[in-house]
N, C-alpha and C positions, 0 to 999 in steps of 0.2 A: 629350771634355769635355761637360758634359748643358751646354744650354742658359740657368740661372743662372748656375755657374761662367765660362762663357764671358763672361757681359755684366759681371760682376764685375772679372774683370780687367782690363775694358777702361777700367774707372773707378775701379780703385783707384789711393788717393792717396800722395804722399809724406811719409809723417809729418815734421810740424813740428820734432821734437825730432831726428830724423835730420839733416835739413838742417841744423840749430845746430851737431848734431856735426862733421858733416863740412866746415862754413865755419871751428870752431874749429881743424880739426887739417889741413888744407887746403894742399897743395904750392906752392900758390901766396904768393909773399913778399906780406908786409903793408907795404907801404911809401907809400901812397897820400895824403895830409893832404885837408885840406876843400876846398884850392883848387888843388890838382893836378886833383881830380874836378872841380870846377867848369870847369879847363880842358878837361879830359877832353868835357865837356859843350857847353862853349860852340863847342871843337874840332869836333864832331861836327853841332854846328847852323848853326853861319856860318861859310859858305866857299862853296860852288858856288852856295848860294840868291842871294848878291849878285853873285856872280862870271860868274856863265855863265846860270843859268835868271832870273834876274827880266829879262833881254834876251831871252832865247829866249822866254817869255811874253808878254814889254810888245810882242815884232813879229811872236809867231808864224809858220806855216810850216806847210809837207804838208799843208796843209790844213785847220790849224787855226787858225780867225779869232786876230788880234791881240789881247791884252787893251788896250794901250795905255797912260796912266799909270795908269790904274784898276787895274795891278799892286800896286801897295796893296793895294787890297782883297782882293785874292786872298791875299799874305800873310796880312792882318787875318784872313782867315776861318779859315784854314789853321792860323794859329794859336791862336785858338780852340779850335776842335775840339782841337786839340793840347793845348792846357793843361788841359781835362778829361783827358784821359787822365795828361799828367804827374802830376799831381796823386792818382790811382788807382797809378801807379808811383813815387811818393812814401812813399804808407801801404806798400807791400810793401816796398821796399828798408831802409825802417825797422824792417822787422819779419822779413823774413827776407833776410840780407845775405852771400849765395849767387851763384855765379857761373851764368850763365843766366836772367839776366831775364825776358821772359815765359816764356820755356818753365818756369822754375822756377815763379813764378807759377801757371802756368794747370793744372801738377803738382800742386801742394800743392792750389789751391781746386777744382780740376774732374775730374780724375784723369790718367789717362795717358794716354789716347787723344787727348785734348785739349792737352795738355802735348807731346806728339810732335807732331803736328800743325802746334802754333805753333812748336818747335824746327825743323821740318824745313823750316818756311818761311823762317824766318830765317836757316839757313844758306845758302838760294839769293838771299833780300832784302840780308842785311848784302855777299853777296860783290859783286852788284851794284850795289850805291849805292858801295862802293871803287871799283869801272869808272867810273861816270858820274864822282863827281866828279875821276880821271883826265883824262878825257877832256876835261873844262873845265880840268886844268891843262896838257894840252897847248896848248888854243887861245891861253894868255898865254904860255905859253913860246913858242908861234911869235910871236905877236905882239912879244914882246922882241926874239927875232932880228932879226925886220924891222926894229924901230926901229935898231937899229944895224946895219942894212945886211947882213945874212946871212940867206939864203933857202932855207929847207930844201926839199929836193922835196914836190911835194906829194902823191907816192905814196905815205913817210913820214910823210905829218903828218894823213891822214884816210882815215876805212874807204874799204869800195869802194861801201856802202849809200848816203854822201852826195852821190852823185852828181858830183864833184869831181874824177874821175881819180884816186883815189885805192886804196889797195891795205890801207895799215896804219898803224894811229897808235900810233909807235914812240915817243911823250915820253910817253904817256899809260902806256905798258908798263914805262919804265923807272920810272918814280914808283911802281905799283906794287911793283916789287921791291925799292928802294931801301925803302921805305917797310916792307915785309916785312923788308927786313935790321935795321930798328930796333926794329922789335918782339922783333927775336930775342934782344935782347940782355939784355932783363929788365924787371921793369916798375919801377926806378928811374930805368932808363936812357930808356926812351920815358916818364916819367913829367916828368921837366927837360925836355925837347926840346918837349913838348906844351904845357910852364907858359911858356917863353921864345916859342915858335912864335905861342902863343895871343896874349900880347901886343904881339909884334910884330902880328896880326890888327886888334886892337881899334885898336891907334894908328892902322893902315892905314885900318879905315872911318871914325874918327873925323878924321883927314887928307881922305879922298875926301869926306866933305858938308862940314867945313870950308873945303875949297876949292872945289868942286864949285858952292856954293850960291851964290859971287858971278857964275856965265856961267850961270845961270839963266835960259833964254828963255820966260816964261811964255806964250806963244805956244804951244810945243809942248804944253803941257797941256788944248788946243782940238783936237780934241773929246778930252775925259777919257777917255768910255766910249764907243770909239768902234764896239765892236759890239755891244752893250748887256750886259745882267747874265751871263745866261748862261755871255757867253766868259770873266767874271772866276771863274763859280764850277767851270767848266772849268780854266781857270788854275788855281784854288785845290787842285784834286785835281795838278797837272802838278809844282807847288812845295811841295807838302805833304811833301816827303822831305828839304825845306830847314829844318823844324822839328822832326823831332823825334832828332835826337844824341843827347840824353839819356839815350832806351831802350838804345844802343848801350854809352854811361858805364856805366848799370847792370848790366851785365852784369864790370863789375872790381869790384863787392862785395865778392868776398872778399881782393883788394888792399887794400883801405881799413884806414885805422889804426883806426879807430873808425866803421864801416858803418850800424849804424842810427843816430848822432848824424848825420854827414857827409851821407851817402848823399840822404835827400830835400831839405839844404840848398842840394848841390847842385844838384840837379833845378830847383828852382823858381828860383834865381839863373841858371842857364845859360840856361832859355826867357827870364826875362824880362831879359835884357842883350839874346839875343841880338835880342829880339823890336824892341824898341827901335833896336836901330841897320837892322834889316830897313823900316823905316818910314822914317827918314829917307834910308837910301840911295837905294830906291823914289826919293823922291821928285828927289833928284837927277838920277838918271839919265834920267831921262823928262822932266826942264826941261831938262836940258842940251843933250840932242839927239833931235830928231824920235824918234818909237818904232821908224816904219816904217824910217828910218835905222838899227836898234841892228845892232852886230855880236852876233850870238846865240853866237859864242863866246869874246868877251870884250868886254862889253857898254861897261866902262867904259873899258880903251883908246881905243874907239874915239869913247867921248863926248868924252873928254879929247883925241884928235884934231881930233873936229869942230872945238871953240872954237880949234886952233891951239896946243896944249899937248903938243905932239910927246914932249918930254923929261921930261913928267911923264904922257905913258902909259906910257913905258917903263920908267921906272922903276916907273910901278906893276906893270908886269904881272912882274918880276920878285919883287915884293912879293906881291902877287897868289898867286905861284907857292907862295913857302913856305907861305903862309896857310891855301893849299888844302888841302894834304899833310895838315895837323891833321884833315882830316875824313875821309881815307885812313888816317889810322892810326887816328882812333877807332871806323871799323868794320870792319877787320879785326882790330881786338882785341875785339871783340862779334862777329866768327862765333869766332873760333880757343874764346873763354870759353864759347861755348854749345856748341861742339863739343865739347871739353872734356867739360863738366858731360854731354852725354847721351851720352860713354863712359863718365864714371864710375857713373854711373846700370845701364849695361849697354844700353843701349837702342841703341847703336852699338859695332863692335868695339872692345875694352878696349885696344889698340894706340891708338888714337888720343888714348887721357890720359894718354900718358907724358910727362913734364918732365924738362928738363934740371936743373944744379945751379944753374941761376940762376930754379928757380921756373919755366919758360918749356916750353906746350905745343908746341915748336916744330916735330913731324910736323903739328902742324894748321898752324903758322902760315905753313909754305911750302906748304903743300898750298894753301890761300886763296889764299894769296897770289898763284899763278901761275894760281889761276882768275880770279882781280879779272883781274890782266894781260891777261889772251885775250879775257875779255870787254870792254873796252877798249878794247884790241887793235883787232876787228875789227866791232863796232857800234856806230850812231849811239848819240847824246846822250839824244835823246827816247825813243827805244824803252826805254834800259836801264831810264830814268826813269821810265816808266811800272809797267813789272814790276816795281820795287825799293814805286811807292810802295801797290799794292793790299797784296802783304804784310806792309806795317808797319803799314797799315789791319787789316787782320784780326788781325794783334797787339793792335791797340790796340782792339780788340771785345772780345776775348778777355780782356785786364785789365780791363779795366771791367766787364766782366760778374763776375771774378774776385772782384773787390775787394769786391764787393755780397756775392756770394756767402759769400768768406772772412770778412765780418764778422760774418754771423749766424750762422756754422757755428762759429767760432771766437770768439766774443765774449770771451773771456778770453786772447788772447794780447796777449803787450806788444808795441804798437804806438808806438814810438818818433816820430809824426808821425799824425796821424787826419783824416783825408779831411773836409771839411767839408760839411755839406748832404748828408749820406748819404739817401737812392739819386741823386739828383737830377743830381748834377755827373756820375758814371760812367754813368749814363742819357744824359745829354745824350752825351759824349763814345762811348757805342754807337751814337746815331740821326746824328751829324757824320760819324764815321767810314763808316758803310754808307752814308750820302746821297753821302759822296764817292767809293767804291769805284762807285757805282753812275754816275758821271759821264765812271770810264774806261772805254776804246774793247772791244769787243767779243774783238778781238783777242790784249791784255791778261789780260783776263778766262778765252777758255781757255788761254791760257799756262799761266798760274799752275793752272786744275783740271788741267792735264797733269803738273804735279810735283807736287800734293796726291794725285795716282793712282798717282806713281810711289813717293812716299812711304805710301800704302796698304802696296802689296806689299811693300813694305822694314818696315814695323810687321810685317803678320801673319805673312812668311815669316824673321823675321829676329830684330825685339824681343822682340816679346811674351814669346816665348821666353828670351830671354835678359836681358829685368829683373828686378834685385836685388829686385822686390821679387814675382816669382814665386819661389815657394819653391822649385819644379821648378828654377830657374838656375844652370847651371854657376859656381861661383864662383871668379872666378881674380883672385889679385891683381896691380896694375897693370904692364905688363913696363916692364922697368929694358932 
C-alpha cells in the first residue's frame, strides 16, 4: 500500500449516519429511562471514592505522604477537571447515542487509529477500576465479619503484595462474579438492581454525615494540610477514578429509551449529586477520627469505631458492601459495551458481539468478568488504582480534544445538549487531565505504554485489516 493510502486508513472515520443506523437497529434491548442512567451514573461514581480511597488518601502509605483532611481538596480538584470532560461527554452522548463511549467518540471525530487506541485502553481501564473497587468491598465485608465476631483467614482476605501474610483476596473475587452473573441476565434486569442499589447508596452517605457530624472532633482537622499542597494534588490524581462513572453509563447509549434526550441529563445530574455528598463525607471522616488513625480499607468503619459506634460500623459496612457492587457493575457493563461495539466495528474478532436473546454480550461479559476477579484477586488497592486512573485520563484528552474537533467539522449535526464556552471548557479539561496524568508514579506510566505497544501490534497485525470500513474486509455477519 503507497504511502498516502497507508496514512488514510489509519484516520479514516466513522460515518455519523452509520453510527445512527446501527444504534437504531442495535441487539441491544432499549429498556433504560433517565434515572435508571442516572443510577447507572451515580453507580459508577460513588462507592470506592468514600468507601476505601478518601482513607487510603487522607493517611496515605508506601510511601506516599498523607493528604489529611485536605482530602477535600483533592476531591474538589479531581472533580473539576472531571466535569470539563463530562460536560464534552454530554454534547456526544447527545448526539451520537452508540454503545462505546469514547472509543465511538474519538472514531467519529479523529479516526480510527485514535478511536482503537482510546477503546484498547479502556478495555484494560474499565476491567481494572471492577478489581479495585472489589477489593474495597472486600475490606467492609471483613470488617462486618469482625464486628460480629467471625475472622476469616488472613491468607483469604489480602494479596501477597500487602505485605500481611496474605495469599488472595477471595471476597473481592466472588463480588466480581456475582456481580458478572447480574449483568448476564439483561439490562432490565441489572437496570432495577442498580436503581434500588443506587438508593439504598445515597440513604447510606446521607445517613454517615447525618450522623457522623454530631462525634466531630474538630481537633483532628489541625493541621489540615499537613504535608502541604502537592500531596492534595497528588491525592487528586490517586481519587480521580472516584469521579468519573459516568464515561462508564455512557457506554449503555444504545440501552436508553430515548439516548440523546436522557443520555447528557444524566451525565451532569450523576457528577453533580455525587460531587456533593463526596465533600461532605470528606469532611466527616477526617473530624471524626485522626487521618493518621484511618483504616485505608474501610475508612469509615473504622471512624465509626473510634467514637465507640461498634454496631453502627457494622452495619454500615454491610451496607457499605451492596453500595459498592453498583460501581462493579457499572464498569463491567462499560468494558463488555465497548468490547462489543469494537467487534461490531470489525476492529476485534466478530465472535465477541454475539448476544444472547435477552440483548446480552455475555462471551464478553464473563470474559471481564474473570479478568476484574484475578485482578482483584491478587493485587493491592493502590496499584490497580493507579493504572485504572492514567487511562481514563487519556480518555478524557481524547473527548475533549474530540468534541472541539467534532464541532467545527461537523457544525450541522443535531446536537441534543451543546457544550458551553466552546473551546474553553474541553481545553481546560485537556491541560487538568495531562497535569494529572503527569502527577502519577513513573512506574504507572510505562505500564500503561506496555499495553498501548501491545495494542499497536494487535491494530496493525490484526484491525486494520479487518475494519468494516476497509473495503478490502472480510465481511461476516455476527455468529449466532
Amino acid at each position: 500500500m503507497s504511502e498516502p493510502l497507508f496514512f488514510r486508513s489509519l484516520v479514516r472515520r466513522k460515518p455519523l449516519d452509520q453510527i445512527m443506523a446501527e444504534a437504531a437497529n442495535s441487539p441491544l434491548k432499549k429498556t433504560l429511562g433517565l434515572w435508571h442512567l442516572t443510577a447507572l451514573g451515580i453507580g459508577g461514581i460513588l462507592g470506592v471514592g468514600i468507601f476505601s480511597l478518601a482513607g487510603l488518601v487522607a493517611r496515605g502509605g508506601d510511601g506516599v505522604p498523607g493528604v489529611g483532611p485536605a482530602v477535600l481538596f483533592s476531591f474538589l480538584i479531581a472533580g473539576l477537571a472531571s466535569a470539563a470532560a463530562a460536560l464534552s461527554y454530554a454534547e456526544f452522548t447527545g448526539m451520537v447515542p452508540r454503545a462505546g463511549s469514547a472509543y465511538t467518540y474519538g472514531y467519529v471525530a479523529l479516526g480510527e487509529l485514535v478511536g482503537w487506541f482510546i477503546g484498547w485502553d479502556l478495555l484494560l481501564e474499565y476491567v481494572a477500576v471492577a478489581a479495585v473497587v472489589s477489593i474495597g468491598v472486600a475490606g467492609y465485608f471483613q470488617a462486618f465479619l469482625g464486628g460480629v465476631g467471625v475472622d476469616m483467614p488472613i491468607w483469604l482476605t489480602s494479596t501477597v503484595d500487602e505485605g500481611k501474610g496474605g495469599f488472595i483476596n477471595l471476597p473481592a473475587i466472588i463480588v466480581c462474579l456475582v456481580v458478572t452473573w447480574i449483568l448476564s441476565r439483561g439490562a432490565r434486569a441489572f437496570g432495577r438492581f442498580e436503581l434500588i442499589a443506587v438508593g439504598i447508596k445515597v440513604l447510606l452517605v446521607l445517613g454517615i454525615v447525618g450522623l457522623g457530624v454530631f462525634f466531630i472532633n474538630t481537633d483532628n482537622y489541625d493541621p489540615f494540610m499537613p504535608n502541604g499542597f502537592s500531596s492534595v494534588i497528588t491525592g487528586a490524581a490517586t481519587v480521580f477514578f472516584a469521579v468519573f462513572g459516568y464515561d462508564a453509563m455512557s457506554t449503555a447509549a444504545e440501552e436508553a429509551k430515548d439516548g440523546p434526550k436522557h443520555m447528557p441529563r444524566a451525565i451532569v445530574l450523576s457528577l453533580g449529586i455525587a460531587l456533593v455528598l463526596y465533600i461532605g463525607a470528606s469532611l466527616v471522616l477526617t473530624g471524626m477520627q485522626n487521618y493518621a488513625d484511618i483504616d485505608t480499607r474501610a475508612g469509615f468503619a473504622s471512624a465509626f469505631n473510634s467514637v465507640g459506634l461498634k454496631n453502627v460500623a457494622t452495619i454500615l459496612s454491610i451496607f457499605a458492601v451492596v453500595s459498592i457492587i453498583t460501581v462493579v457493575l457499572t464498569f463491567l457493563l462499560g468494558v463488555t459495551r465497548v468490547w462489543f461495539s469494537m467487534s461490531r466495528d470489525g476492529l476485534l474478532p466478530r465472535w465477541f458481539a454475539h448476544t444472547d436473546k435477552r440483548g446480552v454480550p455475555n462471551r464478553v461479559t464473563w470474559i471481564a468478568g474473570c479478568a476484574a476477579a484475578f485482578l482483584a484477586g491478587v493485587f493491592p488497592i493502590r496499584e490497580v488504582a493507579e493504572l485504572t486512573n492514567i487511562g481514563i485520563l487519556a480518555a478524557f484528552v481524547v473527548v475533549c480534544i474530540a468534541v472541539i474537533v467534532f464541532r467545527y467539522t461537523r457544525p450541522d449535526a443535531e446536537r441534543a445538549f451543546r457544550l458551553p464556552l466552546m473551546p474553553v471548557i474541553p481545553a481546560f479539561g485537556v491541560l487538568a487531565s495531562g497535569f494529572l496524568i503527569w502527577q502519577l508514579d513513573d512506574l504507572t506510566k510505562l505500564r500503561f505504554l506496555i499495553w498501548l505497544v501491545i495494542g499497536l501490534a494487535v491494530y496493525f497485525g490484526y484491525s486494520r485489516r479487518h475494519s468494516l470500513l476497509n473495503p478490502n474486509s472480510p465481511r461476516h455477519r455476527i455468529p449466532e
